[in-house]
N, C-alpha and C positions, 0 to 999 in steps of 0.2 A: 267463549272462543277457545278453540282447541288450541292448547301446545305445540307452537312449528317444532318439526325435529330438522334441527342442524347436523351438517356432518363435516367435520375439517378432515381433509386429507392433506398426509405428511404433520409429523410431528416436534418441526423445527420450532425457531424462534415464533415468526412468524402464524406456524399452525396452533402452538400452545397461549400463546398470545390471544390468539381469538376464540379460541376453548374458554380461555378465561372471560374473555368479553361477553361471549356468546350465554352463557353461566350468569353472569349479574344480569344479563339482560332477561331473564327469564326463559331460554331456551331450552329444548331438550336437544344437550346436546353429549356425542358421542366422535371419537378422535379414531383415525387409523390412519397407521402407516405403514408401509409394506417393508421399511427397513427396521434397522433396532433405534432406539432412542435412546439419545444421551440420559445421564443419570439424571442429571438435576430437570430434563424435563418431566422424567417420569414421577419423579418424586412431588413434581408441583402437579401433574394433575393425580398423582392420588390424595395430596394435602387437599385439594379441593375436592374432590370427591368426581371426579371426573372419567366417567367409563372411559376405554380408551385401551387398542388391542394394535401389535406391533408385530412385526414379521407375517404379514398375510391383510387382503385385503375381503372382508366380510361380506359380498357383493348382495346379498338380500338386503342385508341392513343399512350398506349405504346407498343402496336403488331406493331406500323407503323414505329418502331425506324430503323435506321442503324446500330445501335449500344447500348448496355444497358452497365450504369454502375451500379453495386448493392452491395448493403452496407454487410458489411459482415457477417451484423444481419440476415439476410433474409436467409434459407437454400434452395439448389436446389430444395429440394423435392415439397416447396408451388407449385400449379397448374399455376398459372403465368409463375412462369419461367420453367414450365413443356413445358408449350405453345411458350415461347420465344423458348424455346430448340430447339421444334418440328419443328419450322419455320427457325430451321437455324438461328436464329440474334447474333450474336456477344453478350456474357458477361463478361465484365470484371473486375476488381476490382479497384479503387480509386486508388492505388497502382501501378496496371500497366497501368493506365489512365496516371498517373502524370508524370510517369517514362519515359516516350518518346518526354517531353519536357522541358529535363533537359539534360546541360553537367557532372552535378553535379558526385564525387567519389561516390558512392551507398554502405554503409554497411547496412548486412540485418541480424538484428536478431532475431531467433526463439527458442522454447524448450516447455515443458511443464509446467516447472517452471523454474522463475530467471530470465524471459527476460526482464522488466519493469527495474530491478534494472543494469542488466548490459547493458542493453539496455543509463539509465539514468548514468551510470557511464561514459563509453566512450563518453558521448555527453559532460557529466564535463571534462574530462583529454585534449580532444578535444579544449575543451573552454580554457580550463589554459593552452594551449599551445601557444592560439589566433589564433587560425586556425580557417576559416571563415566557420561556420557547422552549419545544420538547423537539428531539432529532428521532428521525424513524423513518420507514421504507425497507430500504437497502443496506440499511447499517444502522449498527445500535441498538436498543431494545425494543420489543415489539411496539408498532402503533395502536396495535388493537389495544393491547395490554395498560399501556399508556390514557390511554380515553377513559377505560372505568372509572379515575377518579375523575377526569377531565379536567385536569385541575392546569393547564395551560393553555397560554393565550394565542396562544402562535406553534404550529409545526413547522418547520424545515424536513421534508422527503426528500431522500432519494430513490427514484422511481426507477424500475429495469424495464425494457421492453415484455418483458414477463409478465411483469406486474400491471402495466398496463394494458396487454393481452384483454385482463379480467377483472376492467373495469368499465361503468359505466355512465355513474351518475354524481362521481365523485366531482364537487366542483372546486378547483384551485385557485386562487386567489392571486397569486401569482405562478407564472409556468416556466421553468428556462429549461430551451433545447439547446446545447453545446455545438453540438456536432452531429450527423449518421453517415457511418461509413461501414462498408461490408462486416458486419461479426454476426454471429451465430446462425446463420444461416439455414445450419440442419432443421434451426427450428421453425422457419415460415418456406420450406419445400425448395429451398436452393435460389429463389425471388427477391431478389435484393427490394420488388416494391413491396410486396409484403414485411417488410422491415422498418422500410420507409414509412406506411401506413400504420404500423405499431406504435413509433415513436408519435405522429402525430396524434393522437387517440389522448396526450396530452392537452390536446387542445379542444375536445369535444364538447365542454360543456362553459367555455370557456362565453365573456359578455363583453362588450364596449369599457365597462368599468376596471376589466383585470387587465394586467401587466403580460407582456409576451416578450422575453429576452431570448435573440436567437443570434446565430453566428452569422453573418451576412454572406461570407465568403463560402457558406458548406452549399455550393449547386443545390445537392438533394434536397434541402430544405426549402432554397428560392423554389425551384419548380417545384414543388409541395403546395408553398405558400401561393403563388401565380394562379395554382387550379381550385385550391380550398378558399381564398378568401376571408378566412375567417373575421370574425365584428369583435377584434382587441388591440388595446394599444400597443403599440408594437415600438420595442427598444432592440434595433441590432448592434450588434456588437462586430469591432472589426479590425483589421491587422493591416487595413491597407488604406480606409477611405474615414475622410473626417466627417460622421455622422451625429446629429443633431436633430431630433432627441435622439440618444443611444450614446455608444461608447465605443472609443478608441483607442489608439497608440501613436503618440505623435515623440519624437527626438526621446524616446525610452521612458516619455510622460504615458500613466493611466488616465485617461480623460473620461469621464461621463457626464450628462446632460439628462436628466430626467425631470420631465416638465420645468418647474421654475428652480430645480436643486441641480446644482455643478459643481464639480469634486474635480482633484489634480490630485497625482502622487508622482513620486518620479517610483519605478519599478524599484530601481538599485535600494530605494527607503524600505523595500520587502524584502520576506526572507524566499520565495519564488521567482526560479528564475526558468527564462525560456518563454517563446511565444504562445506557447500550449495553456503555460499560469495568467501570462500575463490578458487572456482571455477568461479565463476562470476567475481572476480575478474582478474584472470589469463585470461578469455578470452579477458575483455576486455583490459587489458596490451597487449595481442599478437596482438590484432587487431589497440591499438594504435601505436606500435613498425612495421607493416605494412604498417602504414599512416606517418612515419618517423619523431615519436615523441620523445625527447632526453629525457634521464633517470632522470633528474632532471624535467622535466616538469612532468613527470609520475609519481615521488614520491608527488611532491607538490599536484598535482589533485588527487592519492590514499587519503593523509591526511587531505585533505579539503573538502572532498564528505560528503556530506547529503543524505540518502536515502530517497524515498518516502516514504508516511506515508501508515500504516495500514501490514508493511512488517517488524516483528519483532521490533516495536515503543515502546520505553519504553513513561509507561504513565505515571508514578511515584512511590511513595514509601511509604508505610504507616506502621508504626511498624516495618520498616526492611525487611519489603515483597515488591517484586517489581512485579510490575502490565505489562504485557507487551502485544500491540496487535497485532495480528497475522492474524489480519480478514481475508489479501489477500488468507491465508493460506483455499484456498477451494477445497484442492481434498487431497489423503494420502501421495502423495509422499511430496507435502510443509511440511505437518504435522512430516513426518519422521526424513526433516534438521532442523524445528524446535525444536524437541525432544533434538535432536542429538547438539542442541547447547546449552543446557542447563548443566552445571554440578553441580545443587541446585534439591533439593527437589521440584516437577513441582505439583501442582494443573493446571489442566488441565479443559479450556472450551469449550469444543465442539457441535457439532450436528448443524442441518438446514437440507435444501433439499437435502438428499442423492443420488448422479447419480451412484450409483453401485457402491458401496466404497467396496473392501477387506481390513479389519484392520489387515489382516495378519504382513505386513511389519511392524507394529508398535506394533508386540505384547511381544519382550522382551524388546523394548524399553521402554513399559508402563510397564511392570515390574521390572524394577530396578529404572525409576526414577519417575514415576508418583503413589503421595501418595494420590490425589483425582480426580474424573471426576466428571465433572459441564455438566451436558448436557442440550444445549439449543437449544431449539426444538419444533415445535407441533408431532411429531413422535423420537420416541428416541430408541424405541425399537432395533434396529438393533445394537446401542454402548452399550446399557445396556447388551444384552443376549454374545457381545462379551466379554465385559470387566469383565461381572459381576464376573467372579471367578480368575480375576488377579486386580483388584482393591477393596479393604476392604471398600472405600465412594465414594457410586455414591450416586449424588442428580440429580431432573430433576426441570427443570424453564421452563418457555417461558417469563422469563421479564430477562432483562438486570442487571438492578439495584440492584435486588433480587441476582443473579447469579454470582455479583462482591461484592456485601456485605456477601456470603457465602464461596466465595475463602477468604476473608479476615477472617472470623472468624474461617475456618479451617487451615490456613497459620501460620507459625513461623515465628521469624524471621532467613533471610537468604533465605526464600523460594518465589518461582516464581510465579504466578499465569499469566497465560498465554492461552489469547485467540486464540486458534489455530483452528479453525473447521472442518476441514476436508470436509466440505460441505457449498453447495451454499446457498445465505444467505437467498432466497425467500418467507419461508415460514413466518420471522417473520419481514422481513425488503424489504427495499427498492434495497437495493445493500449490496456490503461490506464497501461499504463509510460509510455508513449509520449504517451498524451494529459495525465496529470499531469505527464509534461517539460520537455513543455510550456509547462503553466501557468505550469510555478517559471521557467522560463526567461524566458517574459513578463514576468514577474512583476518578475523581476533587470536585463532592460533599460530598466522603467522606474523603478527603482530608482536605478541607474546616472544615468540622464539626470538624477534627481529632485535629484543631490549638484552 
């Protein structure tokens, strides 16, 4: 039998990742990306010995694949994979590359927002239970990469609508959808169901046997669910209604029910706060109580959890005002649980790359708690002509520094200042890494100065 030839496009985590997989598995295989590649990728695929060509894309040689894997930066519509299409080649995603050479239990989760932190929570409760579990998808090191030895029993993914774009056969074990609410749009033609239909794609290969954690209260998901039907047990989760089997919120109690296993925490016992966690959390309790984790291991891993940074990060405290960063926070639903978890007085800093934001949802919430907006921006007009006649101080910046020494001079104490942007952070940064670095760096020199 001939040698398939593989072709990975894009040379991220994720592309180098399955270069390597692709390589133990017997492939012939060959990497391109059209941009440059970080050092340390490059250095691993010439340690291994991996052809692999950057700045330009070799369109003979990768029309002659068997098979493409593509990163989940690259949208179908480029003319490449317009042509890959044409020709019938197989695309698939790192994800479902990895996933057929592994025994591993498979959690897969998705949403619009929340999946990074409960995504990273269950891989904590997971760990403090000593359950042998590898974290990958979305975050953390490649899953392909990870599989060659396959030397874990359990994955925790976090899935993007990307990533599931460019899968097919991957089967999950268990699935939790969060949430779907309007983001990226440019990439399924402005169709908010073509969004819709992405997220569910989590559910495709799904059996009577696997777990299904969903938000109860997200519409888009009910009528989803109403018309698909799917044949899985199904745990919703919810902020308003006492559901059994599933999970709730009763008098600031995390309640779950999962078949004959029931858990209680009071929230205030965790270090997340807001209705936003307090949903992220219940899913991932249901999905540890799935994987037959005991109720003391799941309190111990709720009260020991760190979140990632840049996801409601307190950054410190200056006069009694607390500084907090919300970078991740880049579309309006984050914006909404981070409003929503506030009960202080919110100076508010928003603005960047707007992808078709409606400030609707946030507009009596910026009215009872928001007493200033900081917009930062090289375009702002869009939060200015919203807000301008429910907020009495809007200022505009395009510097950082400037924009966190303005929330302090218009701040009390007891008040919040909170970078929450509602938008992506391109115009005046590298990323949101980069723009919550920021903040806290700001934030530290006038700290500094303040001793």
């Amino acid at each position: 039998m001939a040698i398939r030839k593989i072709v990975i496009l894009g040379g991220g985590e994720s592309g180098v990742g399955a270069a390597l997989l692709a390589q133990a598995k017997g492939f012939d295989v060959f990497l391109s990306d059209r941009g440059t590649l970080q050092e340390n990728y490059r250095a691993a695929l010439k340690t291994a010995g991996i052809p692999f060509e950057e700045g330009q894309h070799s369109e003979d040689r990768i029309l002659g694949a068997d098979e493409i894997v593509k990163s989940p930066g690259i949208p179908s519509t480029v003319p490449l994979v317009q042509k890959l299409q044409a020709k019938g080649i197989p695309i698939i995603s790192e994800i479902e590359f990895a996933a057929r050479y592994t025994n591993a239990k498979l959690v897969g989760i998705t949403g619009s927002n929340g999946k990074t932190t409960t995504t990273l929570l269950l891989y904590h409760l997971l760990k403090t239970a000593e359950l042998n579990v590898g974290l990958g998808g979305n975050i953390g090191d490649s899953f392909a990469k990870q599989v060659i030895t396959d030397s874990f029993d359990y994955f925790v993914l976090e899935l993007s609508s990307f990533q599931l774009d460019d899968m097919y056969k991957t089967h999950l074990d268990i699935m939790v959808l969060l949430n779907i609410t309007p983001d990226h749009l440019d990439r399924y033609k402005y169709d908010f169901q073509n969004y819709v239909a992405s997220k569910f794609r989590i559910l495709q290969n799904a059996t009577p046997n696997d777990d299904f954690i969903y938000f109860a209260e997200s519409q888009p998901i009910i009528t989803e669910l109403t018309k698909s039907q799917p044949r899985v047990y199904q745990l919703p989760i919810s902020l308003q209604t006492n559901l059994s089997p599933g999970g709730y919120v009763e008098n600031g109690q995390l309640i779950t029910k999962n078949r004959e296993h029931s858990f209680s925490i009071s929230q205030s016992d965790t270090p997340l706060r807001g209705p936003h966690n307090a949903l992220n959390m219940l899913a991932a309790i249901l999905a540890a109580q799935s994987l037959g984790i005991a109720n003391d291991m799941i309190t111990a891993g709720l009260k020991s959890f760190q979140n990632a940074a840049h996801r409601l990060e307190p950054a410190g405290t200056i006069n009694e005002i607390q500084f907090i960063n919300d970078s991740k926070a880049t579309n309006v639903d984050s914006v909404f649980y981070a409003l929503s978890s506030m009960d202080t007085p919110i100076i508010w800093i928003a603005g960047g790359l707007d992808k078709g934001n409606d400030y609707s949802q946030l507009a009596e919430l910026v009215r009872h708690r928001v007493k200033a907006l900081i917009c930062l921006g090289i375009d702002n007009h869009k939060l200015v002509d919203y807000f301008g006649g429910t907020v009495s101080s809007i200022y505009e910046t395009r510097n950082m520094a400037d924009a966190v020494a303005k929330g302090l001079e218009l701040g009390q104490a007891g008040d919040v200042v909170l970078l929450s942007p509602a938008c992506a952070s391109f115009d005046l940064f590298k990323n949101y890494e980069d723009r919550g670095n920021q903040f806290k760096d700001a934030v530290q020199k006038l700290l500094t100065n303040d001793k």
